[in-house]
C-alpha positions in Angstrom: 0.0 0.0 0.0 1.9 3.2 -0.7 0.8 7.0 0.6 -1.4 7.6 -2.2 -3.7 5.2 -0.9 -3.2 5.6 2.3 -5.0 8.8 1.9 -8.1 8.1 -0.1 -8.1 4.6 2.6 -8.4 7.2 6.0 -11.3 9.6 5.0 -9.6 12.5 5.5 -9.2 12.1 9.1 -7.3 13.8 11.7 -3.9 11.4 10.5 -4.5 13.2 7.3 -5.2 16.3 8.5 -1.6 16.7 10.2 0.0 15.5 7.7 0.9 12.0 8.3 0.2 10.8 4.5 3.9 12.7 3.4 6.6 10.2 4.5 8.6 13.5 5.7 6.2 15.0 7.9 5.5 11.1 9.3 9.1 10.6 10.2 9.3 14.0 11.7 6.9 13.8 13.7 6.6 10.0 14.7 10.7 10.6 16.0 9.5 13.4 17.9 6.5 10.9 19.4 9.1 8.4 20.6 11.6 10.7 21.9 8.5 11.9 24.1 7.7 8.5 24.9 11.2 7.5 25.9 11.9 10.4 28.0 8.8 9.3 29.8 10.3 6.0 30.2 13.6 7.1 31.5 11.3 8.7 34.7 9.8 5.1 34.4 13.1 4.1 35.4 13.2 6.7 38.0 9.9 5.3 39.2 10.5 1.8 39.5 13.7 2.0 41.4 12.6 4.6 43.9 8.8 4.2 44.8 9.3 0.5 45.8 12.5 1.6 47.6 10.6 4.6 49.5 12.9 7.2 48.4 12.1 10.6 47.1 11.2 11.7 43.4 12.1 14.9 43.0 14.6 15.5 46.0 17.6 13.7 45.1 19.1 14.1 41.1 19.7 11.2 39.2 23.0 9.9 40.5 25.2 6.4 40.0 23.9 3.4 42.8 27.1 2.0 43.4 29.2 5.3 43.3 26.8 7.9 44.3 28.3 10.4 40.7 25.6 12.9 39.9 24.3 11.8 36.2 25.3 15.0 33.7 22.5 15.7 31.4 24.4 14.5 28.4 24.6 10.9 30.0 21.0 10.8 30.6 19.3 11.2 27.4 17.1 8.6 26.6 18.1 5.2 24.9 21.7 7.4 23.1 23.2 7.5 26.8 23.1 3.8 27.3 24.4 2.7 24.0 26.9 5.7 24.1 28.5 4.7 27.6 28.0 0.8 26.5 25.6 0.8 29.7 28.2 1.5 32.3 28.6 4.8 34.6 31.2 7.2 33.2 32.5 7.4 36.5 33.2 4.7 38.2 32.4 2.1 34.7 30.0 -0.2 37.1 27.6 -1.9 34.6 24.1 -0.7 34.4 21.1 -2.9 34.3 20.0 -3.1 30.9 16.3 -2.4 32.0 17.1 1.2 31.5 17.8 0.6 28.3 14.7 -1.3 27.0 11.8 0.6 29.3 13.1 3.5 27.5 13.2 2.2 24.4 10.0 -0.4 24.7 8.1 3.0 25.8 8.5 5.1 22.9 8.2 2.7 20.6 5.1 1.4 22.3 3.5 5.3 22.1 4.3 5.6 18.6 3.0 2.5 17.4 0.1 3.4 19.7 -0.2 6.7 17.6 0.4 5.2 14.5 -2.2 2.0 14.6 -5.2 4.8 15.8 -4.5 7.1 12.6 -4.2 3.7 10.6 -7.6 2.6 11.4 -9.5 5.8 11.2 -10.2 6.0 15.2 -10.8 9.3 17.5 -7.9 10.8 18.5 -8.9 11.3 21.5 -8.4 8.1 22.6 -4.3 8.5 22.1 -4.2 10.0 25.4 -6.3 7.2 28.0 -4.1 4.4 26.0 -0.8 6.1 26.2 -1.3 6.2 30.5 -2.0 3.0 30.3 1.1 2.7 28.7 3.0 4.4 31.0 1.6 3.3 34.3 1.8 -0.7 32.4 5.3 -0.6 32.2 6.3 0.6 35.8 3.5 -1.4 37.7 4.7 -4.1 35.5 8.5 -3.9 36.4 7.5 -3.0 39.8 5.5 -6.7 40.2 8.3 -8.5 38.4 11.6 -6.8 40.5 10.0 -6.8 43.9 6.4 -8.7 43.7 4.7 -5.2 44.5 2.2 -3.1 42.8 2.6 0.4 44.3 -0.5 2.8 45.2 1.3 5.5 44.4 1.1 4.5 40.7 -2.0 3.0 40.5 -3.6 5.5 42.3 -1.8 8.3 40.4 -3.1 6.7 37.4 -6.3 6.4 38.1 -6.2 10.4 38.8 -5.1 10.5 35.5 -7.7 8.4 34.0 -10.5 10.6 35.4 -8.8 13.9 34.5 -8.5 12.2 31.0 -11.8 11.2 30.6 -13.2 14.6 31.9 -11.1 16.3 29.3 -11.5 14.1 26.4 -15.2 12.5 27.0 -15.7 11.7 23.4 -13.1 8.9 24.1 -16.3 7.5 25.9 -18.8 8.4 23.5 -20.2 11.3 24.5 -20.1 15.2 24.6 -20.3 15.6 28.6 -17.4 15.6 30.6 -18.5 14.7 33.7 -20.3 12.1 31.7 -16.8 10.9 30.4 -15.2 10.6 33.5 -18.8 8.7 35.2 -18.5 6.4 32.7 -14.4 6.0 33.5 -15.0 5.5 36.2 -17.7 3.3 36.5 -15.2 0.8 34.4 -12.8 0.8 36.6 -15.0 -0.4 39.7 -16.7 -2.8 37.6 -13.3 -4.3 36.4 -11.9 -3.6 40.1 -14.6 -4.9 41.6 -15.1 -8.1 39.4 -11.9 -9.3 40.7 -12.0 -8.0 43.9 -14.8 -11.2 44.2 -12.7 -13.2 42.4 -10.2 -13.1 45.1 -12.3 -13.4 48.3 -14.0 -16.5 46.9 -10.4 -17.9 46.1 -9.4 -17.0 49.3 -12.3 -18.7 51.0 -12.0 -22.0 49.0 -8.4 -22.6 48.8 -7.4 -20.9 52.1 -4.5 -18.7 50.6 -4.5 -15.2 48.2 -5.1 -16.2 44.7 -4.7 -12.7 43.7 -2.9 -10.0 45.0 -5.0 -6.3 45.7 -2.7 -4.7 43.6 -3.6 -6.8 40.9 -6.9 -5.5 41.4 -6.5 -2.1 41.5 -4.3 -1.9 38.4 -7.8 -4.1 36.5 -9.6 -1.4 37.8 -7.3 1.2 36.4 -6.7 -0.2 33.0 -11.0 -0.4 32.8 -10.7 3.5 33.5 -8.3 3.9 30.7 -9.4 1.8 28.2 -12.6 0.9 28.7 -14.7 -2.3 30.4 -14.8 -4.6 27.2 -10.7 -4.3 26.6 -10.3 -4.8 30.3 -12.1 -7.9 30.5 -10.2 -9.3 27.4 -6.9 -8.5 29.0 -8.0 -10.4 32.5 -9.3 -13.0 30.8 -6.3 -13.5 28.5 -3.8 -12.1 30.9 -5.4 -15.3 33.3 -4.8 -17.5 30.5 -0.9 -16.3 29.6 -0.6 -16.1 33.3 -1.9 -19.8 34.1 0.4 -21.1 31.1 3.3 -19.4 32.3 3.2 -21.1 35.4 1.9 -24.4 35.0 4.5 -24.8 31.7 7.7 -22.6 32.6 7.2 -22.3 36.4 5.7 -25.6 37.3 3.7 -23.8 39.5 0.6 -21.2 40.0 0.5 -19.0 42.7 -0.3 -15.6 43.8 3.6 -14.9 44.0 3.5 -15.0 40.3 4.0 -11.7 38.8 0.5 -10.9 37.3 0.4 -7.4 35.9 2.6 -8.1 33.4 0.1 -10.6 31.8 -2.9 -8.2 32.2 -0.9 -5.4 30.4 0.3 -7.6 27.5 -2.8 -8.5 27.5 -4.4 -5.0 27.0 -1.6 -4.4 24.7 -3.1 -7.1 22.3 -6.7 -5.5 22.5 -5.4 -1.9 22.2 -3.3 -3.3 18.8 -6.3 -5.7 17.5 -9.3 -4.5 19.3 -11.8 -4.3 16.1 -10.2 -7.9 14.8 -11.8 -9.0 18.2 -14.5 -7.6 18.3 -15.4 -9.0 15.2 -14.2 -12.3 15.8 -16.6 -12.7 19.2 -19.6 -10.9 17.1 -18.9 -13.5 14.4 -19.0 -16.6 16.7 -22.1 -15.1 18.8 -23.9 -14.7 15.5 -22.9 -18.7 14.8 -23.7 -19.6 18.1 
């Protein structure tokens, strides 16, 4: 398919609109998208080394772990620095962990594609915004639950902050012209999703004696519901149970509640944020059959 195309195929949308049918003015502007999606991930990093820890955002400056060497602005920017410095400190040449490296770099490629695949199928732009935080609050409650087996409140609840503030801006991501209508309706997702397995767990806890789900497992369902909507959400726990399960029972040998879960949920709302209308149509087709 080449740009020509492209244009008569998107309706004269708003990816049309700003220009995105030139290959220049794409590139240009989808570099300038990731660069703003990995700076965002390099205060991922920031997050998920600190919150867990306790320690301070905004009081102490980036600085080395194992030396303590302030980080100069030149050996911070996002995704160059690492492959610049070959992922060591320029002090005191200790090894970094390479998670730097790919939450910055999984994060602006994750916003742009997220960007690119909305213009591509002719959807509002105003749901960029609700599917980028759950993008960003995905990744560190996701590193979070995999480094330390934690989901912090001070990012889900941020997030869900967001979410509301979102939805009150941008209500026509909901469907509707009324603000406070688009942030009732975000947030009515996120306790249904919340809630749903908020039940889930107390009966698994009353049957097998032991939490089957951890709360901050619930509380980040409940946020991605307020982000992306109830039907996506309950894709991504039902799917994200399934991954999860497999994970455990093939490469683990075992299922517990100590398994990281978030990650599963957010790969899972990744696939419905990337395919959403495939799905749609593939459980409208089998209900029809059915």
């Amino acid at each position: 398919m080449d740009w020509s195309q492209l244009y008569h195929l998107s309706n004269q949308n708003w990816f049309t609109v700003y220009g995105f049918i030139y290959p220049a003015v794409a590139i240009f502007v989808l570099f300038w998208i990731f660069a703003f999606g990995a700076c965002i991930g390099s205060f991922l990093n920031v997050c998920i080394w600190r919150i867990p820890r306790g320690e301070s955002l905004s009081k102490a400056a980036s600085h080395c772990t194992v030396c303590g060497a302030p980080i100069k602005w030149y050996d911070n920017i996002p995704v160059a620095s690492y492959l610049i410095l070959r992922g060591r400190c320029r002090s005191c040449r200790t090894p970094y962990s390479s998670m730097y490296f790919w939450v910055e770099l999984v994060t602006g490629v994750l916003v742009t594609l997220v960007v690119l695949k909305t213009g591509l199928s002719n959807q509002l732009a105003q749901i960029i915004p609700g599917r980028v935080l759950l993008i960003f609050f995905g990744v560190s409650c996701s590193m979070t639950d995999i480094r330390f087996r934690v989901v912090p409140d001070k990012l889900t609840y941020s997030g869900m902050v967001f979410a509301l503030l979102t939805a009150f801006a941008l209500p026509e991501a909901w469907g509707t012209a009324d603000h406070f209508g688009g942030a009732a309706y975000s947030l009515a997702a996120g306790l249904i999703a919340g809630w749903f397995l908020f039940l889930f767990a107390e009966f698994g806890k009353m049957f097998t004696g032991k939490d089957v789900v951890g709360m901050g497992d619930v509380k980040f369902l409940a946020l991605c519901g307020m982000l992306i909507g109830l039907p996506g959400t309950l894709f991504a726990l039902l799917a994200g149970s399934w991954a999860g399960a497999l994970w455990g029972i093939v490469v683990k040998r075992s299922f517990s509640a100590k398994l990281a879960f978030v990650p599963f949920i957010f790969l899972a709302a990744l696939v419905w944020i990337f395919f959403d209308r495939q799905i749609l149509d593939f459980y409208l087709k089998l209900f029809v059959q059915l």
